[in-house]
Each structure stands twice: as C-alpha cells, then as structure tokens.
C-alpha positions in Angstrom: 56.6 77.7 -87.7 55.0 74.2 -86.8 55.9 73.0 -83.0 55.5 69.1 -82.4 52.5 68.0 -80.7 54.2 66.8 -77.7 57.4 69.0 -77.1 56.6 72.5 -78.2 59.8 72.4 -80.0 59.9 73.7 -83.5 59.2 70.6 -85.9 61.5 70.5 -88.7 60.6 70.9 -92.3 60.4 68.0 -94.4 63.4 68.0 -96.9 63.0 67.7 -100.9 64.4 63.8 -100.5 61.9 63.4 -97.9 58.6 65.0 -99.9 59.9 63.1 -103.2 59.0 59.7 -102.8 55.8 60.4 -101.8 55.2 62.5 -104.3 55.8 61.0 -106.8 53.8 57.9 -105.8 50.7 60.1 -105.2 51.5 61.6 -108.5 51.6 58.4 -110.5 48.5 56.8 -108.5 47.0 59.7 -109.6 47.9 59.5 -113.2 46.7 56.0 -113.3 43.3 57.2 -111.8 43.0 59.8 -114.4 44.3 57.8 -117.5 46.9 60.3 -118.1 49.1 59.1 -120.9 53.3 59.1 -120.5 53.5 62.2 -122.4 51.0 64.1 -120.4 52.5 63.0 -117.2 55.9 64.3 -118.1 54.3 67.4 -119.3 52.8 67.6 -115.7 55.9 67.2 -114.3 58.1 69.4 -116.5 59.9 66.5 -117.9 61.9 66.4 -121.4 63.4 63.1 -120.9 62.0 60.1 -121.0 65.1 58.1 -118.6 64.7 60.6 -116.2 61.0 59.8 -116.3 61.2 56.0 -116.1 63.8 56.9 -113.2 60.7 58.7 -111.5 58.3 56.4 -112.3 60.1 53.3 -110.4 61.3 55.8 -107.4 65.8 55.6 -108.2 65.6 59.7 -107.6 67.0 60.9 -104.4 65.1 64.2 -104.5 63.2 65.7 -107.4 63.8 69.4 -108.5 61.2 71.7 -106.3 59.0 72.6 -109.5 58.7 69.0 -110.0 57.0 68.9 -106.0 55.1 72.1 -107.0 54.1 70.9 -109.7 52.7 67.8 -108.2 51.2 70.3 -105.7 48.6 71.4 -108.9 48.0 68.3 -109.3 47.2 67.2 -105.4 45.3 70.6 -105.5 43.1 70.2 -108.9 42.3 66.2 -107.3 40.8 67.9 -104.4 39.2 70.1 -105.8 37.2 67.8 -107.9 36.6 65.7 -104.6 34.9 68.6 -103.0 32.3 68.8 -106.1 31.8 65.3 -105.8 31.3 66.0 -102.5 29.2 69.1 -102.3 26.5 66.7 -105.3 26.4 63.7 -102.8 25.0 66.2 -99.9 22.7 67.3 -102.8 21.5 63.5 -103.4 21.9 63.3 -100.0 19.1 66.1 -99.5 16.9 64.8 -102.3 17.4 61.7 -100.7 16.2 62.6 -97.5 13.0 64.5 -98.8 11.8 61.7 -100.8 11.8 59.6 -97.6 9.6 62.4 -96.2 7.3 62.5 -98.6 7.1 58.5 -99.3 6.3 58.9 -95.0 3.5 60.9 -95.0 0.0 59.6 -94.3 -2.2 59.0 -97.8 -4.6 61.5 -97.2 -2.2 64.0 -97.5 -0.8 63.4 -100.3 -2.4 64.4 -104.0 -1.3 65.4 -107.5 -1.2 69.1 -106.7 0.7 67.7 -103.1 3.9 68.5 -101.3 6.4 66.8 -103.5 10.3 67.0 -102.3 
C-alpha cells in the first residue's frame, strides 16, 4: 500500500470518478494524436453506443465502467511504448551524431579513404 510522502499514513486509492476524467481526456488527446476515427475509439473503449460516447467525449460521466479505465490503460501502455522506441532511435542518432563530430574533429592527416569513419 502507498503511504503519503509526508505523513506515513496509508494514501488512499484514487476512486473510478476520480481516474475517469482524466482518463478520458488522455484517451481522447490521444485519439486525436493518432487520427483514430469515432468508430475505432469506441471500439477502444468497448463502446456500442454512440450517446454514451458523445457523453464521454464532452466529460457528463461521473465514473466510467473499470474496463473502460483498463482499457484506456492499453492504450496509455501501447503510447509509451512507442515513446520508448522513439526514444531508444534518438540515443542512436544521438550516438551517430556524436561520432561524426569526432571524426569531422580530427586533424587532416589522419584522415583518408581507407580512414576511421564513425
């Protein structure tokens, strides 16, 4: 169990009212991001109806049904995952970039077709 920073007292889990606003703005933000069409957002989300998903979409729902959050989880969890690939080819760039500033360093001389080359 978590324990506040401060107190040590246990820290109370968030409810289903308070995780569903913020979900579902995350969720929608990220929809946008990705181009997602209505019907593949309410597919996401396990939706049938389309009032119910216009109620969503402007944030009139109290709570949301816990494999709605879950299912917004996946999609939190599949956005960070393709975060962490961006990430892991910008330290690669990041590498090349770094040994082509070597190379461009190095004196003349020592460079030549059959050279170091990063």
């Amino acid at each position: 169990m978590a324990t506040t920073a401060h107190s040590g007292v246990p820290a109370k889990a968030p409810s289903r009212k308070d995780l569903s606003g913020p979900a579902l703005r995350t969720f929608f933000r990220i929809a946008d991001a990705w181009d997602l069409k209505e019907a593949e957002q309410m597919k996401l989300l396990g939706l049938d109806s389309r009032s119910t998903f216009q109620t969503w979409k402007r944030g009139a729902v109290a709570a949301i049904p816990k494999d709605a959050l879950e299912r917004i989880s996946y999609v939190m969890g599949a956005l960070l995952q393709r975060l962490a690939a961006v990430r892991g080819r910008l330290s690669l760039c990041a590498d090349q970039a770094a040994a082509a500033k070597w190379w461009l360093s190095m004196p003349m001389a020592s460079v030549s077709a059959e050279g170091p080359m990063p």
